[in-house]
N, C-alpha and C positions, 0 to 999 in steps of 0.2 A: 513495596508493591512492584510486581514484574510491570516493564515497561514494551509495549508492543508497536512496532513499528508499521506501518502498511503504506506502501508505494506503489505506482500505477500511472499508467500512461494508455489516454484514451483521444482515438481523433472523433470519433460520433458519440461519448460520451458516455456508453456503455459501460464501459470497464468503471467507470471513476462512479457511476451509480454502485454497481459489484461493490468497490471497494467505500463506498461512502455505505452503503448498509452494513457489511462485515466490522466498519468503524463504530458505526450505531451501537450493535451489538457488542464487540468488543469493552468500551466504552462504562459498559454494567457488568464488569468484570474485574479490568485492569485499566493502568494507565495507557492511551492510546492516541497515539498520532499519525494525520493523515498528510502525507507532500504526494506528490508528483515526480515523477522518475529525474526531473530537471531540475527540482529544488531539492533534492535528497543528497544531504552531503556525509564523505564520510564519520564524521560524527556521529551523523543520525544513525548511520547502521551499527559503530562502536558501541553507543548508549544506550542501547534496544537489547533487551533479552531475547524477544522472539521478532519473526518478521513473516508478511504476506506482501508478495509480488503479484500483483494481477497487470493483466495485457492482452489485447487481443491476439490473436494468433493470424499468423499470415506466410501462407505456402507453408506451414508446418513448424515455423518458428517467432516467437515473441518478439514482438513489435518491442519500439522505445529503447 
């Protein structure tokens, strides 16, 4: 089974909602794991077929 990564970095807690529902759903699919952009090590992105970065945006560029 593919294994899917999903990382994220939230300060009001928004984004980690985003990426805690896309996990949900993921989840009745494939194999799915959720860190935080500070606990995500290279490993994690090695062992991952696919991946989602979510992050707020700030002046035009992604936070975290």
């Amino acid at each position: 089974m593919a294994k899917l990564l999903i990382v994220y970095h939230s300060l009001t807690g928004g984004s980690r909602q985003m990426a805690e529902a896309a996990a949900a759903a993921a989840r009745e699919e494939t194999e799915t794991v959720l860190k935080t952009a500070a606990n995500a090590k290279p490993e994690d992105l090695l062992g991952a077929d696919g991946y989602i970065f979510c992050a707020p945006e700030n002046l035009a560029a992604l936070s975290g």
